[in-house]
C-alpha positions in Angstrom: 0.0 0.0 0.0 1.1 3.0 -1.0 0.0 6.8 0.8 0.2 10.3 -0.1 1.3 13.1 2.0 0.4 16.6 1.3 2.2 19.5 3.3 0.5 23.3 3.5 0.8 26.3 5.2 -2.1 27.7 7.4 -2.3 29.9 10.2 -2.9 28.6 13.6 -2.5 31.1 16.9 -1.4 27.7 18.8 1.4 26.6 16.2 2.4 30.4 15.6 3.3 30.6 19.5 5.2 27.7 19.7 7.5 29.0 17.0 7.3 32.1 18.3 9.2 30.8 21.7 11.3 28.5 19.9 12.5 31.7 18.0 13.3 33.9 21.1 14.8 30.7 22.6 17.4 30.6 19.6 18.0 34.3 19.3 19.2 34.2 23.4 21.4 30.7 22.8 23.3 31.8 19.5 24.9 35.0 20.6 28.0 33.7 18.5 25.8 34.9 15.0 25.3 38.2 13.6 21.7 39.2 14.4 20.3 39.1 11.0 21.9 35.4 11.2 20.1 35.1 13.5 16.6 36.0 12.9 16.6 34.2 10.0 17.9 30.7 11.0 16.3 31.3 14.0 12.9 31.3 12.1 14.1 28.8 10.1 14.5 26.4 13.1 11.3 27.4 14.9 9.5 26.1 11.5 11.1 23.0 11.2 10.7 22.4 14.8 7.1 22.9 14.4 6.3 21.1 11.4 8.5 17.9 12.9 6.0 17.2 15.2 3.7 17.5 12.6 5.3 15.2 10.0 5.6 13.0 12.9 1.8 12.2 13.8 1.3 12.1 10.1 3.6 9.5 9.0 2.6 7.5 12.5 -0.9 8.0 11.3 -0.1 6.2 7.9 1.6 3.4 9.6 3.9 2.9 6.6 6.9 1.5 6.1 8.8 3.1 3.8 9.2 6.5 2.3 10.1 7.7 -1.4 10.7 11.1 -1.9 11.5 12.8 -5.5 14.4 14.2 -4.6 15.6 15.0 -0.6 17.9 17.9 -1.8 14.7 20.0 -1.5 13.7 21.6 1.8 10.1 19.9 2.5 11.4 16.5 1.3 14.7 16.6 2.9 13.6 17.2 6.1 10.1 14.3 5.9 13.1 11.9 5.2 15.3 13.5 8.0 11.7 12.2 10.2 11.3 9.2 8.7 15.1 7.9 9.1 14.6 8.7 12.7 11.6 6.5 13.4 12.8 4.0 11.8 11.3 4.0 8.3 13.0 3.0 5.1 14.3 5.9 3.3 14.5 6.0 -0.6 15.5 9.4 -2.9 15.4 9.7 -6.9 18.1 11.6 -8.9 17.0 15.2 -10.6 19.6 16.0 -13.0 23.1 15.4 -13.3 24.6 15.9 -9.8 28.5 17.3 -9.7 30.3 18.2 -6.8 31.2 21.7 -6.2 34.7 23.4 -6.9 35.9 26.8 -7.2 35.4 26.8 -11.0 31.7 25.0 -11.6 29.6 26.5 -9.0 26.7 24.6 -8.8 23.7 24.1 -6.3 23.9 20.3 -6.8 26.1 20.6 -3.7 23.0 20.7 -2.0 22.2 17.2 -3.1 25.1 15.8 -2.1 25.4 16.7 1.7 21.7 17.1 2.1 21.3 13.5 0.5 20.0 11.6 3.8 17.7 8.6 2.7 18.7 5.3 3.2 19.0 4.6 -0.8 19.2 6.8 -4.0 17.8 5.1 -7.3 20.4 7.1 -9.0 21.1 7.4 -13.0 24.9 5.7 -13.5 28.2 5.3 -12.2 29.1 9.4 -12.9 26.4 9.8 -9.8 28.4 7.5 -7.6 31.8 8.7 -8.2 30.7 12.2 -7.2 29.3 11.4 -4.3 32.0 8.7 -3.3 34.2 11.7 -3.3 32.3 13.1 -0.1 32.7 10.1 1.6 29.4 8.5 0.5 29.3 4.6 0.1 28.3 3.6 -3.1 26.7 0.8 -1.6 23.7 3.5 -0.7 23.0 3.6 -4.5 21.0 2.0 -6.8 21.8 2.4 -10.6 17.8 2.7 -12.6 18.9 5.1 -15.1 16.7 8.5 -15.7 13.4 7.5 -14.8 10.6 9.8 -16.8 7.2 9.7 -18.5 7.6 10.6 -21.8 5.1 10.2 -24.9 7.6 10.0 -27.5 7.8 7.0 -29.4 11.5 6.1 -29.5 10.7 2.9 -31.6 9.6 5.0 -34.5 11.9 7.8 -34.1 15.6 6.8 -33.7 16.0 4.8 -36.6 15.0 7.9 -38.4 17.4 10.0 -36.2 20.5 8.1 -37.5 19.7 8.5 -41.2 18.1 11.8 -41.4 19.4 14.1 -44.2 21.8 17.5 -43.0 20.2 20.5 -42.2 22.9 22.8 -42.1 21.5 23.9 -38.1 23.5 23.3 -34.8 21.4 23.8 -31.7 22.6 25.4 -28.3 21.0 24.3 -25.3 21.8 26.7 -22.4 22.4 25.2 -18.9 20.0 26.8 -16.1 20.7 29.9 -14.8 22.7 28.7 -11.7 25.6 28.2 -14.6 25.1 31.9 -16.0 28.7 31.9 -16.9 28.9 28.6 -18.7 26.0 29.8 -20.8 27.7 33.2 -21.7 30.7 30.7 -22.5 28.2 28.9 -25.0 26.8 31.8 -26.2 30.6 32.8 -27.8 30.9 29.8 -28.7 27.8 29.8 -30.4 29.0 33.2 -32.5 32.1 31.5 -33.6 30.6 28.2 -35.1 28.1 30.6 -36.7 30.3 33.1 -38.0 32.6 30.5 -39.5 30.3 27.9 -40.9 27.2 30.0 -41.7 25.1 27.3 -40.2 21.8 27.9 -38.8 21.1 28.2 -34.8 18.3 26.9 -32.8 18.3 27.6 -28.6 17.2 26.0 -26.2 16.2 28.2 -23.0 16.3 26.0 -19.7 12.4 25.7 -18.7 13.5 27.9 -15.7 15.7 30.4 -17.3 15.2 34.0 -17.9 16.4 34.7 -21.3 17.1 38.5 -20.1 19.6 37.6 -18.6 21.6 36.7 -21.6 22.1 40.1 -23.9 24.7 38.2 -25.8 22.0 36.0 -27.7 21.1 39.4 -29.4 24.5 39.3 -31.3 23.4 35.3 -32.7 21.2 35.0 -35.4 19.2 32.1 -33.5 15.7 30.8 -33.6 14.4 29.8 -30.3 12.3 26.2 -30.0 9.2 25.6 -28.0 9.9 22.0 -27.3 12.8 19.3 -27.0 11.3 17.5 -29.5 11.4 20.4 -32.3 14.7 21.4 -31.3 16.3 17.9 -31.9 14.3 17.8 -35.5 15.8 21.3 -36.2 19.8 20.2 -36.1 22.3 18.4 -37.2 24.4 18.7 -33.5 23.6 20.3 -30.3 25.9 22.3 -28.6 25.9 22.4 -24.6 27.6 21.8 -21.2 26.2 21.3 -17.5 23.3 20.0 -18.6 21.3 16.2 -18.5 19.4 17.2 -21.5 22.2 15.2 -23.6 20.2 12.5 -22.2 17.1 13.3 -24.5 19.8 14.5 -27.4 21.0 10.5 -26.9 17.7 9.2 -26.3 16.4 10.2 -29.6 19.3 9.5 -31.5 20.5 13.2 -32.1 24.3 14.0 -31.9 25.6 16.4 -29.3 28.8 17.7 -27.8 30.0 19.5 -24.5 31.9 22.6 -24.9 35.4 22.4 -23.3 35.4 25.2 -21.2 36.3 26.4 -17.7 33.0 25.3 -16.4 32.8 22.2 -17.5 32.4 19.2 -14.6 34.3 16.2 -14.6 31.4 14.0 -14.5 30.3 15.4 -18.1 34.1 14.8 -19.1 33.6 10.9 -18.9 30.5 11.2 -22.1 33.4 11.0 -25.1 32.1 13.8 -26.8 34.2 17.0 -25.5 34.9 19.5 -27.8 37.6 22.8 -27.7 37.0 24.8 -31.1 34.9 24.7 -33.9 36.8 22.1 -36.2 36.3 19.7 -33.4 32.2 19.8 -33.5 32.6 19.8 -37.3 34.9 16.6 -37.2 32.6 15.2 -34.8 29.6 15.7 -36.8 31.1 13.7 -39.9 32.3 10.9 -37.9 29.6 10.8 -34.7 30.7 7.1 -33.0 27.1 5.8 -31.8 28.9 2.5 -30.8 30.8 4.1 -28.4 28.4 6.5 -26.9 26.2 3.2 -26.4 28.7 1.8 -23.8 29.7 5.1 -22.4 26.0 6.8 -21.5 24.3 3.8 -20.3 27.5 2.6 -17.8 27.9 6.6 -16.9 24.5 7.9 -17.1 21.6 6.2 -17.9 22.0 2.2 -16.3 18.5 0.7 -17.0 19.9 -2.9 -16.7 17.5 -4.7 -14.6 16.0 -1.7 -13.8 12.7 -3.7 -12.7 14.2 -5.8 -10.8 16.0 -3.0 -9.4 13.8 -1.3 -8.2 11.7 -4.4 -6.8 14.6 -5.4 -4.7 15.1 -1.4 -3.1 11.2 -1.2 -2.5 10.5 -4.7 -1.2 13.6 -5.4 0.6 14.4 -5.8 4.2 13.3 -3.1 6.0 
């Protein structure tokens, strides 16, 4: 059996008290913190205080066994699991994206989702995932290789074959990382204007779903066309052009060549896909001679394992407790 559990905000004078002394209880212990540090993770502690106790009667009123949680980097989910582990439950996470640790030059959020990562289990994408977190200290034997696990209405049955043999368009596509990588993409972006300017090829972007294209005044020096859809985009091209991003996943998936740009920003894990390029020749050279066969052992060991993935999953869901 399997139960839902929906979280909301309301006001309640009771509730709003409690956090209220749990605040003023905080802002008298940590004197050590500069006062605006301390309002705010003060309130930040008298809310999670508050909504522990709730999370706790509602997962005892469930009676289950086991929780699965989208992903635990985020707030809400991180801290039901941070409940659950503590009474006892089985804990079990999903991968969002391609996680990479943090360094000085590829600033990324996904840090977050490697030190807040507190289930029991992750059904994780590949071997990239585990090497990244090993590197923390993490044992691999918390993870569980699925591949990316999605709902998608694509056909790949009909579709690849045609992806292989499909005529040139003369069109590259850029697909712009989210905007956490805002120098990467301005990277891309002059990239972009180079493999234009010297092979007069089309340009399609792709804007992350959660990007705001103002921030990028560069595009207005590209003669691009933006797309509404992956799907579009991928007919559109010949090659895409990108870097810190898992949407080389659907590039793959759908049989359309791709590369990662060589730059400052690039993170190791993307490094380990066999398609790295450093100028414009490189995506050209590519493009002629695009190795499927390799890419066929590299993304599924590094990225996408679906070997078993059944079976996988069975095992991490009906397990020992």
């Amino acid at each position: 059996m399997f139960s839902e559990l929906h979280t909301r905000d309301r006001f309640a004078p009771w509730s709003f008290l409690q956090r209220l002394t749990c605040l003023v209880k905080f802002l008298s212990e940590r004197s050590d913190l500069a006062l605006y540090r301390r309002i705010l993770f003060g309130a930040a502690h008298a809310r999670f205080w508050d909504d522990e106790r709730t999370l706790q009667k509602a997962l005892s009123k469930l009676d289950a066994r086991g929780l699965v949680t989208f992903c635990d980097q985020i707030g809400t989910e991180n801290h039901i699991a941070q409940v659950a582990v503590r009474q006892g439950m089985k804990t079990v996470t999903l991968q969002h994206g391609q996680y990479r640790l943090l360094n000085a030059e590829g600033m990324s959020p996904d840090i977050e989702a490697i030190y807040n990562f507190v289930s029991e289990t992750m059904l994780c994408w590949g071997e990239a995932t585990i090497r990244e977190f090993e590197k923390v200290g993490v044992s691999r034997n918390r993870f569980v290789p699925v591949g990316v696990i999605s709902m998608d209405s694509v056909k790949e049955s009909n579709l690849s074959p045609l992806r292989v043999q499909r005529s040139r368009r003369n069109a590259f596509g850029l697909a712009l990382s989210g905007d956490n990588n805002l120098e990467n993409n301005f990277e891309l972006i002059e990239f972009a204007r180079e493999l234009q300017s010297e092979t007069g090829m089309s340009c399609f972007v792709r804007i992350h779903p959660r990007s705001n294209i103002n921030l990028y005044p560069s595009l207005a020096e590209l003669a691009y066309t933006t797309s509404d859809t992956k799907e579009n985009f991928i007919d559109l091209i010949d090659i895409a052009v990108m870097s810190s991003t898992g949407f080389f996943l659907d590039c793959y998936r759908l049989r359309c060549p791709f590369v990662f740009l060589d730059s400052r920003f690039l993170p190791e894990p993307f490094r380990a896909s066999g398609v790295v390029v450093r100028g414009v020749n490189e995506v050209l050279g590519v493009l002629d001679r695009y190795d499927w066969d390799r890419l066929d052992e590299l993304i599924p060991y590094n990225y996408n394992d679906t070997k078993a993935r059944a079976q996988r999953i069975n095992e991490v869901l009906n397990g020992p407790f």
